[in-house]
N, C-alpha and C positions, 0 to 999 in steps of 0.2 A: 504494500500500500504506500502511494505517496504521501510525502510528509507532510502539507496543508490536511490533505485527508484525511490522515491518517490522526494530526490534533484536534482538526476542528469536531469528526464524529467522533472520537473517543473524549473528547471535553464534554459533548454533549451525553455521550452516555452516561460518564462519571457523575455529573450532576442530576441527572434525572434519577439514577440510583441515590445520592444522598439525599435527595427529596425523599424518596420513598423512601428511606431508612430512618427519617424524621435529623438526619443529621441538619441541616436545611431546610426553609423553607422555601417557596415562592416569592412568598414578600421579601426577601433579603434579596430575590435578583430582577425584577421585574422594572421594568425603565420607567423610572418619576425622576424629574426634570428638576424639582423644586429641593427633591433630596442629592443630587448629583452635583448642583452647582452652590446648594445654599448648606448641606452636610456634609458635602464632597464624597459620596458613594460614589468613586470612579469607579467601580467595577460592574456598576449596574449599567455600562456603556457596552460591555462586554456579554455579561452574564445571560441581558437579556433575549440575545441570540441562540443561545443554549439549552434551553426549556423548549420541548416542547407539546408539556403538559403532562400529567400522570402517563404509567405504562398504562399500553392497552392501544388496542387498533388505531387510532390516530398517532399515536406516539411511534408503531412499528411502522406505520406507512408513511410518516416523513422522515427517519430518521433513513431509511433505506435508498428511497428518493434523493436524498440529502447525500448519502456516501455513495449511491452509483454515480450522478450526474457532475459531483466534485470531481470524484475519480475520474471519470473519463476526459473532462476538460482539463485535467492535470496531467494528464496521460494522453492525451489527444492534442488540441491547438495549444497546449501552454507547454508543452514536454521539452524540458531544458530551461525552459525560463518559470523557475518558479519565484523569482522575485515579482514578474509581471501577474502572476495568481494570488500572488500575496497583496497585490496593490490594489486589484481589483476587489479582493475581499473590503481592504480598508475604506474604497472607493464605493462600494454599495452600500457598506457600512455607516458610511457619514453620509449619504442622501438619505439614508431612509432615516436617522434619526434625524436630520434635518426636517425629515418631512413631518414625522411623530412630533416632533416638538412644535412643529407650527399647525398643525391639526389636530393632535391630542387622543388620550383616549385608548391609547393603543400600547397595552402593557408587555408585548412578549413580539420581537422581531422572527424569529426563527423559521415559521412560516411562508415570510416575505424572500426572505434569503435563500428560502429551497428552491420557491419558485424562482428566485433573480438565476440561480445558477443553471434549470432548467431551459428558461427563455433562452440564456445565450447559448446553450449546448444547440437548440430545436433549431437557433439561424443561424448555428456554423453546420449546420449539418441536412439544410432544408431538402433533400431528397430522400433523406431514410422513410423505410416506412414504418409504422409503428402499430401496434396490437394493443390494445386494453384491455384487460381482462379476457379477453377470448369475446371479447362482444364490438368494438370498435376498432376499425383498422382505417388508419389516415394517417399523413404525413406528417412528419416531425413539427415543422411551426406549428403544427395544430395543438402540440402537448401541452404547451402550459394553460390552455383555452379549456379542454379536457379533465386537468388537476384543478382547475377553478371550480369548473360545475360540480366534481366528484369532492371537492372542497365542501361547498355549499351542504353537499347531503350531509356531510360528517359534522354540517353544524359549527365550523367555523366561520370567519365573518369573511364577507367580500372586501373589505378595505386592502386588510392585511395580504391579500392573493395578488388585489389589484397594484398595491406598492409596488409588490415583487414584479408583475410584471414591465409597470413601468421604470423601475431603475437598470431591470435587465434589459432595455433597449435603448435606457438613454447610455449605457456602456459602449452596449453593438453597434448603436450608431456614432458612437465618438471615437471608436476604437476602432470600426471595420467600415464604417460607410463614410463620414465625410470627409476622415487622410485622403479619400482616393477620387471627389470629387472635384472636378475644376476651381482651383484655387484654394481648396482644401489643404490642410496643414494637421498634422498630429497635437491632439489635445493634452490628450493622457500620456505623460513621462513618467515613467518610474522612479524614482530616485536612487543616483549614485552606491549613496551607504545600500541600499534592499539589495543592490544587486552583488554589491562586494561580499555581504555577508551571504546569501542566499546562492548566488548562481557560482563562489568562487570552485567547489569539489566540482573534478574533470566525474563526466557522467560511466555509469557501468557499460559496455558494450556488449555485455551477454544481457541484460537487463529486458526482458520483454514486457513490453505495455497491453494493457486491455485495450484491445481496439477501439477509437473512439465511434466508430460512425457502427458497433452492434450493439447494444444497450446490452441484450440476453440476460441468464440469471434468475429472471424473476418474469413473470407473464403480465407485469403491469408497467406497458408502454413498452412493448419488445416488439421487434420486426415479426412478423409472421414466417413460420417457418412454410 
């Protein structure tokens, strides 16, 4: 497993476990604005990506979502450059609590993030085709459209879907569409230090990746065989 992956799901499992162990609560990581800046819980900038709510069927079905679609974009279009997977973390990360803080209301990011990292996978990848469950079969940009509605049934809110899909396309489009339109220029740099520390180890060359363009694994959102 690669290494963003490989922290970012097993931080989320660690924590959903010390919930449920009563080590932790919720309220200790859930994003409020007024204790962050005026008690300085800086962790609750973090924390609150990490939850994503008691074990149980919603919790197994993003947290899997969550570590296929990191995985393969870490191992697919970011393979070698993990300072630029790191950036973009921190870059989805600060829109959506930018947006949280000026709309409110919305206590737990984690959701938003699943889906952010979905959207960018479904448009580097717009020709796969994809299976849901054994009941819908459509092409990749259609996933995160699909995780919305199947969202909805499980009772979560549409805000928190609809973030994620918009930060994941104001990325795709700063990052892969307007470098490359007439007069277009690269938004998003990485910074120097990410990349000294992050991309300095020369890569393994027996090292095989999960191919990014087959999801497979799991029959929710896989190619049809």
């Amino acid at each position: 497993m690669p290494p963003i992956t490989r922290a970012y799901t097993t931080a989320c499992v660690l924590t959903t476990i010390a919930v449920k162990l009563d080590i932790i609560t919720p309220f200790q990581l859930y994003f409020n604005p007024d204790l962050i800046f005026k008690k300085y819980h800086i962790w609750r900038l973090v924390t609150n990506f990490m939850y994503f709510g008691p074990i149980g069927f919603n919790f197994i079905f993003n947290i899997i979502f969550a570590y296929r679609y990191c995985r393969m974009l870490e191992e697919g279009s970011f393979r070698g450059r993990t300072s630029d997977f790191f950036f973009m973390f921190l870059f989805g990360g600060f829109i959506m609590i930018l947006i949280t803080i000026l709309i409110g209301n919305i206590a737990f990011l984690g959701n938003a993030f699943t889906i952010m990292l979905v959207y960018i996978w479904s448009r580097r990848n717009p020709y796969v085709r994809m299976n849901f469950f054994g009941l819908l079969n459509f092409q990749a940009p259609y996933l995160p459209w699909v995780l919305l509605a199947f969202s909805l049934l499980l009772g979560n809110s549409v805000a928190v879907d609809l973030m994620g899909i918009l930060v994941g396309h104001l990325y795709y489009y700063l990052e892969d569409v307007f470098p490359h339109q007439v007069g277009g220029f690269k938004i998003l740099r990485t910074p120097q230090f990410l990349k000294t520390i992050m991309d300095a180890a020369p890569e393994d060359p027996n090292y095989q990746p999960l191919p990014e363009d087959r999801p497979g694994g799991f029959n929710w959102g896989n190619q049809p065989q």
